[in-house]
Each structure stands twice: as structure tokens, then as C-alpha cells.
matplotlib code that plots the C-alpha trace (Angstrom):
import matplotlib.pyplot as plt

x = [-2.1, -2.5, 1.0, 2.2, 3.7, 7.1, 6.7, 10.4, 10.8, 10.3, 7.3, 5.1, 3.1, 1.9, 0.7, -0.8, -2.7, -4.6, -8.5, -8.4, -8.0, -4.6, -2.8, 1.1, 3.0, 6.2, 8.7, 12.4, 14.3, 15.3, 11.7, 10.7, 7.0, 7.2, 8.3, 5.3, 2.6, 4.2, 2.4, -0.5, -0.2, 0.7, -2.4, -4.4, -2.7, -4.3, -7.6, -8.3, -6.6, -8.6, -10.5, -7.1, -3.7, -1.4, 2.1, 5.0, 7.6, 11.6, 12.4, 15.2, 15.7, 13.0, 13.2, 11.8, 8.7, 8.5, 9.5, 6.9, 4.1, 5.9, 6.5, 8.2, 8.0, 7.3, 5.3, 2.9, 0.3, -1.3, -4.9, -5.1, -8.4, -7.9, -4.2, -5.5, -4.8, -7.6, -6.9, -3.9, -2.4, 0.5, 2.1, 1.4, -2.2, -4.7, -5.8, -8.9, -8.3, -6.7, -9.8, -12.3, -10.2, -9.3, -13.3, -14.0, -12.6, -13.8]
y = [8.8, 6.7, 7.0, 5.7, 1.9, 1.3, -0.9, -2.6, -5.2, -7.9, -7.2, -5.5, -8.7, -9.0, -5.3, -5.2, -8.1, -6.4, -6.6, -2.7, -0.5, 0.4, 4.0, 3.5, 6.9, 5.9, 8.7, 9.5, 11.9, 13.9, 14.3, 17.9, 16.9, 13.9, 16.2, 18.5, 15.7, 14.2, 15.6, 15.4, 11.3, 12.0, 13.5, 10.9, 8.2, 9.8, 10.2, 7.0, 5.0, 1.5, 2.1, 1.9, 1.3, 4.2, 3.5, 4.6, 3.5, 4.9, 3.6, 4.1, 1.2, -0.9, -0.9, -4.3, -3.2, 0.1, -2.1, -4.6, -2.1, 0.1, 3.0, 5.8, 8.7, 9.5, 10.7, 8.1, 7.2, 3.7, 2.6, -0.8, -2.9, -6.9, -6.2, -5.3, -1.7, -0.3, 3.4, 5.4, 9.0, 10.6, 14.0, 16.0, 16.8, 18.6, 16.4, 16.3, 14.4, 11.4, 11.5, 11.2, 8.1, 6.3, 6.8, 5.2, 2.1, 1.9]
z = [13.4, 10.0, 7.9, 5.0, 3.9, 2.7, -0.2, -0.8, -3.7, -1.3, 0.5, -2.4, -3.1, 0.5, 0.6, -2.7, -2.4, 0.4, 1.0, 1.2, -1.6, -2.0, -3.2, -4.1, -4.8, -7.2, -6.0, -5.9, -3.4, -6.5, -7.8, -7.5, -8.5, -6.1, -2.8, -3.8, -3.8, -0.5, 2.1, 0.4, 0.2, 4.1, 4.9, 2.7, 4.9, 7.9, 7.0, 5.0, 8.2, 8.6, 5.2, 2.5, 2.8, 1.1, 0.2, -1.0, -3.3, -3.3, -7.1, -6.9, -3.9, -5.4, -9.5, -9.5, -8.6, -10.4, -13.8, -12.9, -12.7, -15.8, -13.9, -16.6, -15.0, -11.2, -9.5, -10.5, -8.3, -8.8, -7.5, -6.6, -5.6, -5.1, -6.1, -10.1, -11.2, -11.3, -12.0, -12.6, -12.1, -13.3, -12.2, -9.3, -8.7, -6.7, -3.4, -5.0, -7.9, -5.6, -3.4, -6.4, -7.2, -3.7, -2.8, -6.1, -4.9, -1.0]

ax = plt.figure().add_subplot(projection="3d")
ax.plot(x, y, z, "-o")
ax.set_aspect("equal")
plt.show()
């Protein structure tokens, strides 16, 4: 069962830098937006095991890396491929709209 990586300030270089795609969901406990687009990030974890690595980020513990990537308001999901941004989403958001953009990048 795929599940989801814990990006911390310290280790976000290592995951980003990945050969797979990579989803990050920005998120804080307190996020009503962010609890609603959880499970869908879960279930994305699952079925995209061995083809794309999908994290998560607690801002609040890790504002380093939500200032490096400018993160303003959460939930924000960023697409990385070759550990560029390549696309962006804020807001919570239909599953649909995160597969059209993870399968963009595999």
C-alpha cells in the first residue's frame, strides 16, 4: 500500500530531486480546505506507487521550505519533474484535476 512522504526542511532536497515526478501538498492541521483534499492525495499515493512520489508538507513544522517554494496560501499542491516546478495548483480540487496534471509529467 503506496503512502505519502513527509517532507521536513531537512530532507526536501533529496526528495525533490527525485527521477520520478513528484506531487507535494503544502498543508496545515488547521486548514479546513487542506483536511478536505487529504484523502484524496492519500489515494493518489496508492495508485501512482513506483511511478511518482507524493508528499506532504506540515508548514507550519517546515516554513523553510514552504518560503523557498512561496507557498501563500495552503492547500497548494506543487508538481515537480527533475526537481523544477513544473505545474501548480491552488485550493482544493476535484481528483481529476491532480490526475490530468501528475499524468502530465510520467
Amino acid at each position: 500500500m503506496g503512502k505519502t512522504v513527509e517532507i521536513t526542511d531537512s530532507n526536501y532536497s533529496e526528495i525533490l530531486n527525485s527521477d520520478k515526478p513528484v506531487l507535494v501538498d503544502f498543508w496545515a492541521e488547521w486548514c479546513g480546505p487542506c483536511k478536505m483534499i487529504k484523502p484524496i492525495v492519500e489515494q493518489l499515493a496508492e495508485e501512482y506507487e513506483g511511478k511518482a512520489i507524493i508528499a506532504q508538507v506540515d508548514v507550519d513544522s517546515n516554513p523553510e521550505v514552504a518560503v523557498k517554494y512561496g507557498i501563500r496560501s495552503i492547500p497548494t499542491l506543487l508538481f515537480f519533474k527533475n526537481g523544477e516546478v513544473v505545474a501548480k495548483q491552488i485550493g482544493a480540487v476535484p481528483k481529476s484535476v491532480l490526475v490530468k496534471k501528475l499524468e502530465a509529467q510520467l
